[in-house]
VEXNU-260656 format. One record per residue (C-alpha): x, y, z; residue in three letters. Coordinates in nm, 2 decimals. Example, Ala and Ser with C-alpha at 12.3 -4.5 7.8 and 13.67 -1.06 7.14 Angstrom:
+--------+--------+--------+------+
!      X !      Y !      Z ! resn !
+--------+--------+--------+------+
!   1.23 !  -0.45 !   0.78 !  ALA !
!   1.37 !  -0.11 !   0.71 !  SER !
+--------+--------+--------+------+
***
This chain:
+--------+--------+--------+------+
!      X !      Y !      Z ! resn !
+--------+--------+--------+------+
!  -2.76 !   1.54 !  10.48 !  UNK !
!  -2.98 !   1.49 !  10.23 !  UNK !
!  -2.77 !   1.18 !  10.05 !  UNK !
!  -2.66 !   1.06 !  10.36 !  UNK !
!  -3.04 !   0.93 !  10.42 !  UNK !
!  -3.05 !   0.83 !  10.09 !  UNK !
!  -2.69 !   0.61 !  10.10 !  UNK !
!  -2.87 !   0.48 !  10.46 !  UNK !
!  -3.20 !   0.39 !  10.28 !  UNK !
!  -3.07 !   0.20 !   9.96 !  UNK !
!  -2.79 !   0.01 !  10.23 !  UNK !
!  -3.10 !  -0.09 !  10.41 !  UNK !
!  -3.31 !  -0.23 !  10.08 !  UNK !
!  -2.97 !  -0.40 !  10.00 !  UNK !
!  -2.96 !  -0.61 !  10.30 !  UNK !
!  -3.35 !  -0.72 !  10.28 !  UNK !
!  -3.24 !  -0.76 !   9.92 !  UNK !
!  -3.03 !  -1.03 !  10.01 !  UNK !
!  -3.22 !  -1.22 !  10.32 !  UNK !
!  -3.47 !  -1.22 !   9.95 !  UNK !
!  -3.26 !  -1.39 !   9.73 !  UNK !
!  -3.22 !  -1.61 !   9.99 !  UNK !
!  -3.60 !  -1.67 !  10.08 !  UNK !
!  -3.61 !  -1.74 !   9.67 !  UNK !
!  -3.34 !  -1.97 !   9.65 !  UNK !
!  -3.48 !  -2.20 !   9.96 !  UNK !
!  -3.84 !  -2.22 !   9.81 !  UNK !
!  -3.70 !  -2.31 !   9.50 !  UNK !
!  -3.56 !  -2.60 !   9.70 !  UNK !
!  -3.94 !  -2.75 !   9.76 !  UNK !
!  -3.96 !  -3.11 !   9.57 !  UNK !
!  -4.26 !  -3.00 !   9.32 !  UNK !
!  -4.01 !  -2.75 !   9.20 !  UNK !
!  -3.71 !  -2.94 !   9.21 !  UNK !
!  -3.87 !  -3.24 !   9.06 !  UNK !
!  -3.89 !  -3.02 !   8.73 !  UNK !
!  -3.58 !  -2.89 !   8.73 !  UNK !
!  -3.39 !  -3.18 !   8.54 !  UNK !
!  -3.68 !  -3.15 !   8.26 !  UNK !
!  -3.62 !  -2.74 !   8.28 !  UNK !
!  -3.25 !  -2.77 !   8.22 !  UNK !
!  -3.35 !  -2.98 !   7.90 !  UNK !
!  -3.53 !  -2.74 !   7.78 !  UNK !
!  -3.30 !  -2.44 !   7.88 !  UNK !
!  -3.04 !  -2.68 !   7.69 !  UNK !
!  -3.20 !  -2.64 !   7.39 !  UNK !
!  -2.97 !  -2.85 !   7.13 !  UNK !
!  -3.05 !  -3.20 !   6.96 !  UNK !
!  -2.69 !  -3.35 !   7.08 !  UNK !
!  -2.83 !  -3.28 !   7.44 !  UNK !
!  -2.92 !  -3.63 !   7.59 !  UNK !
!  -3.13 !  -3.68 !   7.94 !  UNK !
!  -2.81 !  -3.84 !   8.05 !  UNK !
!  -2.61 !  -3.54 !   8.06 !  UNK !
!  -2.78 !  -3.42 !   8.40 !  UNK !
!  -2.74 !  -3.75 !   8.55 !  UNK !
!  -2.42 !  -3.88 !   8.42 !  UNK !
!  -2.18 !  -3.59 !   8.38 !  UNK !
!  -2.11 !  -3.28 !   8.59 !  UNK !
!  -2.23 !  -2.93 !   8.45 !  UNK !
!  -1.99 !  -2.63 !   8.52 !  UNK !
!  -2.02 !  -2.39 !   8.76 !  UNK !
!  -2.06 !  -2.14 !   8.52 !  UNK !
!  -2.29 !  -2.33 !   8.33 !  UNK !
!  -2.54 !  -2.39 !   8.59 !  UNK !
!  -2.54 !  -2.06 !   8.71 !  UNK !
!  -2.66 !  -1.89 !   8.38 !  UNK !
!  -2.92 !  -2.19 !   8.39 !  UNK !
!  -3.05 !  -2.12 !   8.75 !  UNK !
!  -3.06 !  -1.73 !   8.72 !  UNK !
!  -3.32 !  -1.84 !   8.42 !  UNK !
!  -3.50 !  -2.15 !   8.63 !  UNK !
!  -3.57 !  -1.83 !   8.90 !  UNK !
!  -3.69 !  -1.61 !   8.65 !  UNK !
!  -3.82 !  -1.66 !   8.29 !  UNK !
!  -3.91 !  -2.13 !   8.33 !  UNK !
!  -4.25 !  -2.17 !   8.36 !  UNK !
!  -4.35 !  -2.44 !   8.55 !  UNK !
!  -4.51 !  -2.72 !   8.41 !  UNK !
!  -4.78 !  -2.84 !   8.60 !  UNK !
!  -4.91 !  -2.45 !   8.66 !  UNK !
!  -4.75 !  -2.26 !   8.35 !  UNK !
!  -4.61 !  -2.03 !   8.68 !  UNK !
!  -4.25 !  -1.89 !   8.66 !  UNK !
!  -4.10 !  -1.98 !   8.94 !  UNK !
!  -4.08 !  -1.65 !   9.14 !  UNK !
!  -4.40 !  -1.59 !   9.03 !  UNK !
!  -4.50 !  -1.87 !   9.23 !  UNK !
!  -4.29 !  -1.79 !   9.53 !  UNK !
!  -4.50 !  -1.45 !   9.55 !  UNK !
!  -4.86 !  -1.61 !   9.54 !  UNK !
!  -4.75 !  -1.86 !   9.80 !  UNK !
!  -4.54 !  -1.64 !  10.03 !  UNK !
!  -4.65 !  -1.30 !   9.96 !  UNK !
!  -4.83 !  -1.27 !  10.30 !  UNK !
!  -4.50 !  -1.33 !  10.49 !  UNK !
!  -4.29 !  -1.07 !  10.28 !  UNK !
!  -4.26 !  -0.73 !  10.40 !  UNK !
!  -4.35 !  -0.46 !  10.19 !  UNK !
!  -3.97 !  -0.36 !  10.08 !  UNK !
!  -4.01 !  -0.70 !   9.97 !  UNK !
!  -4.29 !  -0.77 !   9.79 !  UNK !
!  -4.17 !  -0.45 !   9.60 !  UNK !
!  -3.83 !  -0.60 !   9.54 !  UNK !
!  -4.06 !  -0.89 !   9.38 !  UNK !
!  -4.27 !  -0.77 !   9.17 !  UNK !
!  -3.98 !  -0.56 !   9.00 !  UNK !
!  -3.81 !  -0.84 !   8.97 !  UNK !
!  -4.12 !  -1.09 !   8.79 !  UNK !
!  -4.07 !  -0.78 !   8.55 !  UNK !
!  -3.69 !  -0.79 !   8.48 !  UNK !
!  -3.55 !  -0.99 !   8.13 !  UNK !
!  -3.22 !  -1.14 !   8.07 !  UNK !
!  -3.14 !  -0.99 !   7.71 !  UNK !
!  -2.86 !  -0.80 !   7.51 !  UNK !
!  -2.73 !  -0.47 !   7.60 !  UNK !
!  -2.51 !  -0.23 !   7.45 !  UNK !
!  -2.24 !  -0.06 !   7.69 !  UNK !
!  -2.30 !   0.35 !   7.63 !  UNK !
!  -2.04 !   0.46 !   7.96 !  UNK !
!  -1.80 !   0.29 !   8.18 !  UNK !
!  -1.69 !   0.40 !   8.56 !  UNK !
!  -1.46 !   0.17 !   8.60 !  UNK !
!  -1.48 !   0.01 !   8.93 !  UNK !
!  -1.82 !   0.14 !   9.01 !  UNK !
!  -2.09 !   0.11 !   8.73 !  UNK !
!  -2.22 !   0.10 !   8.37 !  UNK !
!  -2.47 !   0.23 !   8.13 !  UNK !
!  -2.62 !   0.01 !   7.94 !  UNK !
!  -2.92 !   0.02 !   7.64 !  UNK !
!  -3.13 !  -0.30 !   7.52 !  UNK !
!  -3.05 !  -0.38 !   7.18 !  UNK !
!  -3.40 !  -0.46 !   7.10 !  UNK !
!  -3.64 !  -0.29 !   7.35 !  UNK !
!  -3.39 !   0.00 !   7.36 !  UNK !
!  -3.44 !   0.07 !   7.78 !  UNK !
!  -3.14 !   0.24 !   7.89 !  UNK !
!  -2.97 !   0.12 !   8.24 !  UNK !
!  -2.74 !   0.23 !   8.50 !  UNK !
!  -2.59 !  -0.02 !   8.67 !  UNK !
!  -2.37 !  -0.05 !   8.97 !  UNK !
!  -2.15 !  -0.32 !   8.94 !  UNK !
!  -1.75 !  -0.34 !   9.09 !  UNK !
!  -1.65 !  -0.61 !   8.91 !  UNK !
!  -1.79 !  -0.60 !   8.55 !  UNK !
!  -1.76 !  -0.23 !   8.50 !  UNK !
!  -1.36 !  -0.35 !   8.55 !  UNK !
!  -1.39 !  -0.56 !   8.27 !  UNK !
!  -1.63 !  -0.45 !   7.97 !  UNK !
!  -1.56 !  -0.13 !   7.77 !  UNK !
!  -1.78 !   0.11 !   7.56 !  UNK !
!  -1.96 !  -0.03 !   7.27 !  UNK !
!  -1.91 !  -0.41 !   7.41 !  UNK !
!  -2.21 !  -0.65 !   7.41 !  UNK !
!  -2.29 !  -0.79 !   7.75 !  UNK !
!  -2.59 !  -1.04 !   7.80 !  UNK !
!  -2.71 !  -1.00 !   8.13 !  UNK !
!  -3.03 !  -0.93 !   8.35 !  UNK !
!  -3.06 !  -0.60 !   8.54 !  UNK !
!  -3.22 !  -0.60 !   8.85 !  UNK !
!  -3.41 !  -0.33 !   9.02 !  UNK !
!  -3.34 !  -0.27 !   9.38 !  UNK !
!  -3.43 !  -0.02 !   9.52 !  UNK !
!  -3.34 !   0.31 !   9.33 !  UNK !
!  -3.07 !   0.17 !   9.16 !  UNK !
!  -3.01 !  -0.16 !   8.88 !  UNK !
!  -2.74 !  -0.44 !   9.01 !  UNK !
!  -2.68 !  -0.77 !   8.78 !  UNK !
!  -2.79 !  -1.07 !   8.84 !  UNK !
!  -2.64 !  -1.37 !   8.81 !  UNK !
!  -2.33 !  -1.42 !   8.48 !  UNK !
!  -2.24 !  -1.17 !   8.24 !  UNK !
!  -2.17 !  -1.25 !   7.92 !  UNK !
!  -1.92 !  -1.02 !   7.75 !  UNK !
!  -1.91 !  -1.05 !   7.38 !  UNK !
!  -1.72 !  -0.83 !   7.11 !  UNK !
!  -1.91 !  -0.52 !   6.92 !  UNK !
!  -1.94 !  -0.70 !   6.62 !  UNK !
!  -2.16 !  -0.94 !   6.76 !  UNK !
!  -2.45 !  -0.69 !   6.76 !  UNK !
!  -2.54 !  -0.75 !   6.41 !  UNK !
!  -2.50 !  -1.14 !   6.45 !  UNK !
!  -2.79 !  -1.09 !   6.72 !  UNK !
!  -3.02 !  -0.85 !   6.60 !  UNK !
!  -3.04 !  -1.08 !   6.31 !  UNK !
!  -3.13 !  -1.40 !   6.48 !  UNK !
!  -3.36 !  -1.21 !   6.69 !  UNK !
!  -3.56 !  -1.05 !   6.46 !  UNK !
!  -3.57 !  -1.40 !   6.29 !  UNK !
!  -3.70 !  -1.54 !   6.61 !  UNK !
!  -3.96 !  -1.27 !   6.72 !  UNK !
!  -4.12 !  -1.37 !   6.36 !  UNK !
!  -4.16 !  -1.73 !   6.47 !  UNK !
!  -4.27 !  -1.62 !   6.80 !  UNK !
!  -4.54 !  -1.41 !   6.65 !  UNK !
!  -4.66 !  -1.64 !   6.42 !  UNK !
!  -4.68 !  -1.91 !   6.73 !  UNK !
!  -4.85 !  -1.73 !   6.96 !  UNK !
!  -5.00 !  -1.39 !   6.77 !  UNK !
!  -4.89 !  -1.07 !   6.66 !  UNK !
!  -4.99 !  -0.92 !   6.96 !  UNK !
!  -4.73 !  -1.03 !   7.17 !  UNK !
!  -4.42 !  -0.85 !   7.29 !  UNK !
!  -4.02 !  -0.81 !   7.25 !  UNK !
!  -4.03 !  -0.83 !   7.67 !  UNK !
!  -4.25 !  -1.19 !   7.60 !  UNK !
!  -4.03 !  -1.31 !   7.33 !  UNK !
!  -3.75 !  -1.18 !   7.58 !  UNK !
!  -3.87 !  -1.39 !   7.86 !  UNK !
!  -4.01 !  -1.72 !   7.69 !  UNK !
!  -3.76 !  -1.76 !   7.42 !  UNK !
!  -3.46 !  -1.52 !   7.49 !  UNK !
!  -3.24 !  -1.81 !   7.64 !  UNK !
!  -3.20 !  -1.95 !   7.25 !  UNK !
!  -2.97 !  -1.61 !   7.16 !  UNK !
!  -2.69 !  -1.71 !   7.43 !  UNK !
!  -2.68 !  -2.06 !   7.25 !  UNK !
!  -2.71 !  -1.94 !   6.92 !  UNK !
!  -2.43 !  -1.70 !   7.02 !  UNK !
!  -2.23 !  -1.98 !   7.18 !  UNK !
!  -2.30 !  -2.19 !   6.86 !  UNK !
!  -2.17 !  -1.95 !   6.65 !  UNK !
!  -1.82 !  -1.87 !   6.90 !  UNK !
!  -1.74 !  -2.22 !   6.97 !  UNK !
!  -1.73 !  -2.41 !   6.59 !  UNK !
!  -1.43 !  -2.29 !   6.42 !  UNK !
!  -1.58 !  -2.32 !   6.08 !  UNK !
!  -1.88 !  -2.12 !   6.12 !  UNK !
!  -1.92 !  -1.90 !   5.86 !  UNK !
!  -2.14 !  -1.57 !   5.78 !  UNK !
!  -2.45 !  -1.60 !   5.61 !  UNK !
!  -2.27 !  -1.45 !   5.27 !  UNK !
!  -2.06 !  -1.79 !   5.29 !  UNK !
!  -1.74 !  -1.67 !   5.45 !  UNK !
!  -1.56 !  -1.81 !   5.75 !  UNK !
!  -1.64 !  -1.61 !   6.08 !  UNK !
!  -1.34 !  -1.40 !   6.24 !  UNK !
!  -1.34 !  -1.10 !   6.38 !  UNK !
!  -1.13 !  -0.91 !   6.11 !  UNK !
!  -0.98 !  -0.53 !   6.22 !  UNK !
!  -0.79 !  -0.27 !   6.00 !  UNK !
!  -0.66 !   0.03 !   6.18 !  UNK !
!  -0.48 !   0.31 !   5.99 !  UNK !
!  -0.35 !   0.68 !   6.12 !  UNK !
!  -0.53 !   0.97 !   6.02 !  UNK !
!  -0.34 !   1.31 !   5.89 !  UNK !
!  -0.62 !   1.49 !   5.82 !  UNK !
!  -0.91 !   1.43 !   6.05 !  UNK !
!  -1.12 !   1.72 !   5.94 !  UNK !
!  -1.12 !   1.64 !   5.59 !  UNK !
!  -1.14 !   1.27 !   5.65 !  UNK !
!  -1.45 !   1.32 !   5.84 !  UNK !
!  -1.61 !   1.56 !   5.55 !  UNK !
!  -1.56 !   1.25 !   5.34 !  UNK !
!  -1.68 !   1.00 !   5.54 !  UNK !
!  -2.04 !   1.17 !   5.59 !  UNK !
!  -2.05 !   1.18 !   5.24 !  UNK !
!  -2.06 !   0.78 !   5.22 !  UNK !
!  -2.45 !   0.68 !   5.20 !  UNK !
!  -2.37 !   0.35 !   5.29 !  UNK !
!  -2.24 !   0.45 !   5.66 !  UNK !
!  -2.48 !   0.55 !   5.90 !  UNK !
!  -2.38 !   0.73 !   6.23 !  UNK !
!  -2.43 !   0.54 !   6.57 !  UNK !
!  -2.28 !   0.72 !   6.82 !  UNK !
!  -2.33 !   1.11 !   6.96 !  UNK !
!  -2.12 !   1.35 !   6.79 !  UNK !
!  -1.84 !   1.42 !   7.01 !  UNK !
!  -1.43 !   1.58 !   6.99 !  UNK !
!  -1.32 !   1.23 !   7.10 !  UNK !
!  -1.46 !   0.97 !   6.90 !  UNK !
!  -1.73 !   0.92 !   6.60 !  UNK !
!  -1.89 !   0.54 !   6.51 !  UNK !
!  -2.04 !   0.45 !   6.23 !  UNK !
!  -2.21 !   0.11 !   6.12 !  UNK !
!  -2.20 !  -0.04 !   5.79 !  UNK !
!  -2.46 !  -0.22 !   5.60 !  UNK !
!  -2.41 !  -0.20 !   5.28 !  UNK !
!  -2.18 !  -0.09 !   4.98 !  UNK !
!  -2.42 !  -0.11 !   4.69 !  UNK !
!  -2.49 !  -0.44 !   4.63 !  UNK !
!  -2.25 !  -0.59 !   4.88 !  UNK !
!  -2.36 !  -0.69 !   5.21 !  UNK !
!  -2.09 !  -0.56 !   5.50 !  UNK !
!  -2.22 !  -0.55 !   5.82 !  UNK !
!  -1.92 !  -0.35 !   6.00 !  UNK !
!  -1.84 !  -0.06 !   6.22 !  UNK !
!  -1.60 !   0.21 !   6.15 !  UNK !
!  -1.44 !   0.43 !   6.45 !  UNK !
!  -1.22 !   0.74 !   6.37 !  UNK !
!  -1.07 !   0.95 !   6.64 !  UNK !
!  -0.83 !   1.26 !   6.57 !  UNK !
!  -0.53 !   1.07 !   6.47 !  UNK !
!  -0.64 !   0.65 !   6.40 !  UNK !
!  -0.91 !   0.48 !   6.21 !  UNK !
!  -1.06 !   0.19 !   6.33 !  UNK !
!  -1.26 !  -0.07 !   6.06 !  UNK !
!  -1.41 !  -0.39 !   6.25 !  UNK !
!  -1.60 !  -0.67 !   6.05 !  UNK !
!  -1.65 !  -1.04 !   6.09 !  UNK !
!  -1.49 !  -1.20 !   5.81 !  UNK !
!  -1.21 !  -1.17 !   5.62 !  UNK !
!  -1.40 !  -1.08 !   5.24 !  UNK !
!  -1.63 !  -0.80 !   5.46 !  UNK !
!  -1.32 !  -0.62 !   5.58 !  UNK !
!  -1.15 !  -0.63 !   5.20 !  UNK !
!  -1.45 !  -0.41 !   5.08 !  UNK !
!  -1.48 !  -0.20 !   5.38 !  UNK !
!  -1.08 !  -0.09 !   5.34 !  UNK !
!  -1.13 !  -0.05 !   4.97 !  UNK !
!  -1.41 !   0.16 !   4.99 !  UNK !
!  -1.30 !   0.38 !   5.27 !  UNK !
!  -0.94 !   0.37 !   5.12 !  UNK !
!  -1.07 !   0.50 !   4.79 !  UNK !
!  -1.26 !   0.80 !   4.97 !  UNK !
!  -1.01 !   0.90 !   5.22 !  UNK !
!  -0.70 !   0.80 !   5.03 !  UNK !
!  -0.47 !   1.14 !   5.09 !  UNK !
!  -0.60 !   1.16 !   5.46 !  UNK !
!  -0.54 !   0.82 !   5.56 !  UNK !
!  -0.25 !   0.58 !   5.63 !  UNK !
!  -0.35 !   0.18 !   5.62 !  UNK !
!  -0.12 !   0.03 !   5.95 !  UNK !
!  -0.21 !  -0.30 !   6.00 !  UNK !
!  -0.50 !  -0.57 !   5.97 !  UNK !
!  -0.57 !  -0.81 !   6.25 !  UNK !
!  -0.72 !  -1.17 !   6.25 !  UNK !
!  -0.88 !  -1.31 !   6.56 !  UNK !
!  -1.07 !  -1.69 !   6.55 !  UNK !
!  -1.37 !  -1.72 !   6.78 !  UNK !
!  -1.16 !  -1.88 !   7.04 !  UNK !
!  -0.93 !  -1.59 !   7.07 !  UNK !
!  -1.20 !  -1.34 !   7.21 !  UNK !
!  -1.43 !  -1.60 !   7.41 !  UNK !
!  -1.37 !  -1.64 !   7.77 !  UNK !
!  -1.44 !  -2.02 !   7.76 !  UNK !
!  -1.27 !  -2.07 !   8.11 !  UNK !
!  -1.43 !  -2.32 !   8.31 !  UNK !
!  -1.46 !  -2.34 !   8.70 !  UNK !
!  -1.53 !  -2.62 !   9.03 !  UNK !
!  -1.84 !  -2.80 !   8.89 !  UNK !
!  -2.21 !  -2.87 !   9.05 !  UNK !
!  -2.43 !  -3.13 !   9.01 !  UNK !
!  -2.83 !  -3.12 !   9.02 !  UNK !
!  -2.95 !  -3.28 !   9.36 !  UNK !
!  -3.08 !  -3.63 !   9.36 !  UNK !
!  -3.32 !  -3.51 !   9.66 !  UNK !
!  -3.40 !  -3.14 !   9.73 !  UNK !
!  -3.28 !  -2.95 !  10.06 !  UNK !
!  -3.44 !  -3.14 !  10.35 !  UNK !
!  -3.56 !  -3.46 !  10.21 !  UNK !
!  -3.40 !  -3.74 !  10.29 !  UNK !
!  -3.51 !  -4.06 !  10.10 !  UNK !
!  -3.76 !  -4.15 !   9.84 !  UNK !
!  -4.09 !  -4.19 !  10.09 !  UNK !
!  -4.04 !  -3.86 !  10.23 !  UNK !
!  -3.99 !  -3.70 !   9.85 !  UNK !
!  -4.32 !  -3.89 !   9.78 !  UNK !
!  -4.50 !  -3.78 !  10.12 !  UNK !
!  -4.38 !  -3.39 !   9.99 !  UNK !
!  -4.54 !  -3.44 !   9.66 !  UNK !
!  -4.83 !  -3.57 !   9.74 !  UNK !
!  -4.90 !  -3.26 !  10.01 !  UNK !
!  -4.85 !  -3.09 !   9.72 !  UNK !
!  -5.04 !  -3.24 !   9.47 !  UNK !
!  -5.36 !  -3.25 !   9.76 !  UNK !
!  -5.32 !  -2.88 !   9.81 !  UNK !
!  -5.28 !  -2.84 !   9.34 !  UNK !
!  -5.58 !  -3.01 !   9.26 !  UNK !
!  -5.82 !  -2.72 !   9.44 !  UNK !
!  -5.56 !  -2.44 !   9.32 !  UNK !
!  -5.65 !  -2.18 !   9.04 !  UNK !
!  -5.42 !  -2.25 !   8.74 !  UNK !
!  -5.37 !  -2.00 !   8.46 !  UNK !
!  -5.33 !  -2.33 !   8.23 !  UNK !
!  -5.72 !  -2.39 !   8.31 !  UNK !
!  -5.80 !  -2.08 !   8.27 !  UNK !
!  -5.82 !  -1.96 !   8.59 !  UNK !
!  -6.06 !  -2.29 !   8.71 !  UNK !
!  -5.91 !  -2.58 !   8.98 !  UNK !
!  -5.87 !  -2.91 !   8.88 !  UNK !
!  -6.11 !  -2.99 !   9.05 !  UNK !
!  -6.36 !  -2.70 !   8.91 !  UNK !
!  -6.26 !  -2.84 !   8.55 !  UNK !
!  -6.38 !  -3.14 !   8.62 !  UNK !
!  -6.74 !  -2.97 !   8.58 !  UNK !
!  -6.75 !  -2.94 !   8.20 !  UNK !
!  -6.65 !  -3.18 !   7.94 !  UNK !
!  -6.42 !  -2.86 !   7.82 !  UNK !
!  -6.25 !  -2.87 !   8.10 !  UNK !
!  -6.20 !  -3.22 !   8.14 !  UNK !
!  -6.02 !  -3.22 !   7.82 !  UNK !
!  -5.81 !  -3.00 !   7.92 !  UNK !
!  -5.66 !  -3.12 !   8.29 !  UNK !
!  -5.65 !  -3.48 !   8.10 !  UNK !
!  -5.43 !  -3.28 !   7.86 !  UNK !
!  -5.22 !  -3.15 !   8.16 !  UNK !
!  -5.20 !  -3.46 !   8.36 !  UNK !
!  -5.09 !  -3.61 !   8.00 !  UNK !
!  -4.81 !  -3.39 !   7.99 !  UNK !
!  -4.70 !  -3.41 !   8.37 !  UNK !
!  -4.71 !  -3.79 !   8.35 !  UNK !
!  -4.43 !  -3.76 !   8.04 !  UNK !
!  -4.24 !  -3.54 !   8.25 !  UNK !
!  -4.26 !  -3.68 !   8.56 !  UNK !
!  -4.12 !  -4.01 !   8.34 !  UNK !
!  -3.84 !  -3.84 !   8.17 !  UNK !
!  -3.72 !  -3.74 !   8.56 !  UNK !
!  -3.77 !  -4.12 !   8.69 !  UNK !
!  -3.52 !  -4.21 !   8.38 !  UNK !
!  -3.30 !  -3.94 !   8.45 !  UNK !
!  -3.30 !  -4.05 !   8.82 !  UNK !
!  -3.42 !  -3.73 !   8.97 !  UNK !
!  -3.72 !  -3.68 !   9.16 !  UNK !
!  -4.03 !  -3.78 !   9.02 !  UNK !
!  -4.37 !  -3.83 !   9.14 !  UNK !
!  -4.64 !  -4.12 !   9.04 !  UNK !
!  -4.91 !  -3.93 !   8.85 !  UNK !
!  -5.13 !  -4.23 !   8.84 !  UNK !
!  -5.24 !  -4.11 !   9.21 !  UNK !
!  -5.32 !  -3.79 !   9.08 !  UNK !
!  -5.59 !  -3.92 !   8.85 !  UNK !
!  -5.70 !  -4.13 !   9.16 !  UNK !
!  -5.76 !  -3.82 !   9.33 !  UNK !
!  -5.95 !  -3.67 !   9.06 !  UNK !
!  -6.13 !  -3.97 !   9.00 !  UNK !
!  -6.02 !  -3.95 !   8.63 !  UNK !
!  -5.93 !  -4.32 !   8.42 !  UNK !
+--------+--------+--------+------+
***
């Protein structure tokens, strides 16, 4: 009886989870937002081949531009109020949100796209997952991925809270296990620059959320040019031995013994992992699998997997039988399958024509100039025209709007004429 009202009561917070998501997606349609949106997918870009004509001119992908909107949503601040978008949604229609709803919100300001390591697979019905870098461990229901990923994959994706349980939301990238290292090092990279930007004080979940989109392309970067190579110098593959083992006891008495190999997994009958770093002064950065009758060796080059089957061959060399070695280009094991495309609207949903767009804006730009903003600490406008501080700074903000606003009139999008704003503020 007892789950039966609990099955009733999370199939109830599902549907209000949807009419949400849909209450989201139609405020994100009001032209202050949408007027940024061609400046946010620049950013979200992030590459110096990217040109503003690319928005305009050309098509983006389905796929494409539904990883970029998941992250428009949720992590792109806006930037004439430094307010992530559903952020903004909940300070201007939390009063018309139910409770269910404003709960379903505020989880979901809280929720990070980032890097997760698949720990258990129910195949057709859900996963559990475990940060790579914050180390939060996730159960999450999902049909259709937990048909396609396997344990130990890498998935990039953003778990959502609804309710008592996690869904996904938005893509799922799927990348191979030996990826994990490839990451972990750019991030740890990045959170240094992050730090250094902005203070030591700040957080993994920060970086996460103002800079995490750079791993995808970094990731993507790394897939898509077939002469990348590894930071030793070597071209990057994903490079597999597999051999049979005779004597899996004994094998395994020999492979603890390596101080180089450091256990990853639980100890269990079925299967043991271990990652390698390091065999003295060589750098490997591979995984080793052994079950009760194959051994599995996984690095991402060529030169790594040489010195991974010599030194494991040398330890285990009566207990193990060498099979085969595989070879695998980055294209091989990247779904780079493209769908229908969609373009970013010349006018958002319910304008018309270029007087109405401007008629929007400047409701909205009447209603921002008495509007606390985080980016004036808190003050209006119009409070920070009180101080000579503040003056600086909304003349710093208007600054910045103005060259945004001007990138969008370029790129043909929606833009708005910020010389009226400084009419209304009085400021030359």
């Amino acid at each position: 009886m007892t789950e039966t009202v609990v099955d009733i009561t999370q199939y109830k917070i599902d549907q209000v989870e949807k009419e949400l998501r849909k209450k989201l997606a139609d405020y994100s349609e009001r032209p202050e937002i949408q007027s940024q949106i061609g400046e946010a997918f620049y950013i979200w870009k992030n590459t110096p081949e990217f040109s503003s004509e690319d928005i305009s001119e050309k098509d983006i992908d389905a796929l494409t531009f539904e990883k970029f909107y998941d992250w428009f949503l949720y992590d792109f601040k806006l930037l004439d109020s430094e307010q992530r978008v559903i952020e903004k949604f909940y300070i201007d229609e939390g009063k018309e949100l139910s409770d269910t709803e404003k709960k379903l919100i505020i989880d979901w300001i809280k929720s990070i796209h980032s890097f997760f390591e698949v720990e258990e697979v129910f195949s057709g019905e859900k996963c559990v997952i475990k940060d790579i870098f914050t180390r939060e461990v996730f159960e999450v229901f999902d049909k259709a991925s937990s048909k396609q990923i396997k344990r130990r994959d890498i998935i990039a994706a953003r778990p959502l809270k609804i309710g008592n349980q996690h869904y996904f939301s938005g893509i799922v990238s799927l990348y191979p296990a030996t990826f994990k290292d490839l990451i972990t090092e750019f991030f740890d990279k990045e959170l240094k620059e992050y730090k250094e930007l902005y203070g030591n004080q700040r957080t993994k979940r920060e970086y996460l959320k103002d800079w995490g989109f750079r791993i995808g392309y970094y990731i993507e970067d790394v897939a898509n040019h077939p002469h990348f190579v590894t930071p030793e110098g070597d071209e990057f593959v994903l490079a597999t031995a597999s051999y049979s083992v005779d004597q899996y006891e004994q094998c395994i008495k020999n492979i603890e013994k390596i101080k180089s190999l450091k256990e990853i997994s639980d100890k269990t009958e079925e299967i043991r992992i271990f990652s390698w770093e390091k065999i003295g002064r060589n750098k490997i950065t591979s995984t080793l699998e052994i079950e009760k009758t194959k051994l599995r060796i996984e690095c991402y080059s060529v030169e790594m997997l040489a010195k991974a089957k010599s030194k494991i061959e040398k330890e285990c060399k009566r207990h193990i039988k060498h099979l085969e070695d595989t070879i695998k280009e980055q294209d091989k094991f990247i779904d780079k399958s493209k769908s229908e495309t969609k373009k970013l609207k010349k006018y958002p949903l319910g304008v018309k024509n270029k007087n109405e767009l401007d008629s929007e804006l400047d409701s909205h730009y009447d209603k921002w100039v008495n509007t606390p903003l985080e980016i004036l600490e808190g003050k209006s406008p119009k409070d920070s025209l009180k101080t000579k501080e503040g003056r600086v700074k909304l003349n710093s903000v208007i600054d910045e709007l103005e060259v945004i606003y001007e990138h969008a009139k370029n790129r043909g999008e929606p833009y708005y004429d910020v010389s009226k704003l400084r009419k209304k503020l009085k400021l030359t």
